[in-house]
C-alpha positions in Angstrom: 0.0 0.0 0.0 1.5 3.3 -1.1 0.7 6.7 0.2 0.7 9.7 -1.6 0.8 13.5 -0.3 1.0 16.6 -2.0 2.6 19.5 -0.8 -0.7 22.1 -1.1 -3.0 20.5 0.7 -1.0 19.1 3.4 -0.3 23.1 3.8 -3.9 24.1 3.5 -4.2 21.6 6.5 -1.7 23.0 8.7 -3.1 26.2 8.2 -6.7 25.4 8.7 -5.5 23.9 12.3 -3.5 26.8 13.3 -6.0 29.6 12.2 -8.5 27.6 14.1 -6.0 27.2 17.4 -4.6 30.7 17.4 -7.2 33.0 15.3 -5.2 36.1 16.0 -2.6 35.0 13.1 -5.1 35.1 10.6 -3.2 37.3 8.7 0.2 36.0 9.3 -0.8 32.3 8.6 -2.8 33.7 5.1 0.0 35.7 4.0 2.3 32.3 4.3 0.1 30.1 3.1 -0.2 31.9 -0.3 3.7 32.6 -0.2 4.2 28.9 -0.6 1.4 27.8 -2.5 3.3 30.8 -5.5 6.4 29.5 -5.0 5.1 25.9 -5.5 3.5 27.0 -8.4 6.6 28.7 -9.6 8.8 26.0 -9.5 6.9 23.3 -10.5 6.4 21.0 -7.7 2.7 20.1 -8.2 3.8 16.9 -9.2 6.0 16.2 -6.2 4.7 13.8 -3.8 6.0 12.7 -0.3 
């Protein structure tokens, strides 16, 4: 059995959690979130998987 994770939404999930633990870095977690999700999409590593 092989499992396979991509990068996005295993960040999307980590953010999800921590906006919903600590709301007051909404902005913080939002600004990094969409700093990683451009440079994945910059460098090509939607086909990377874990």
């Amino acid at each position: 059995m092989t499992i396979h994770l991509s990068l996005a939404p295993l960040v999307s999930l980590i953010a999800g959690i921590l906006i919903l633990v600590m709301p007051r870095l909404l902005n913080f977690i939002v600004a990094i979130y969409l700093i990683v999700i451009g440079l994945i999409g910059l460098f090509g590593m939607n086909g990377t998987h874990f």
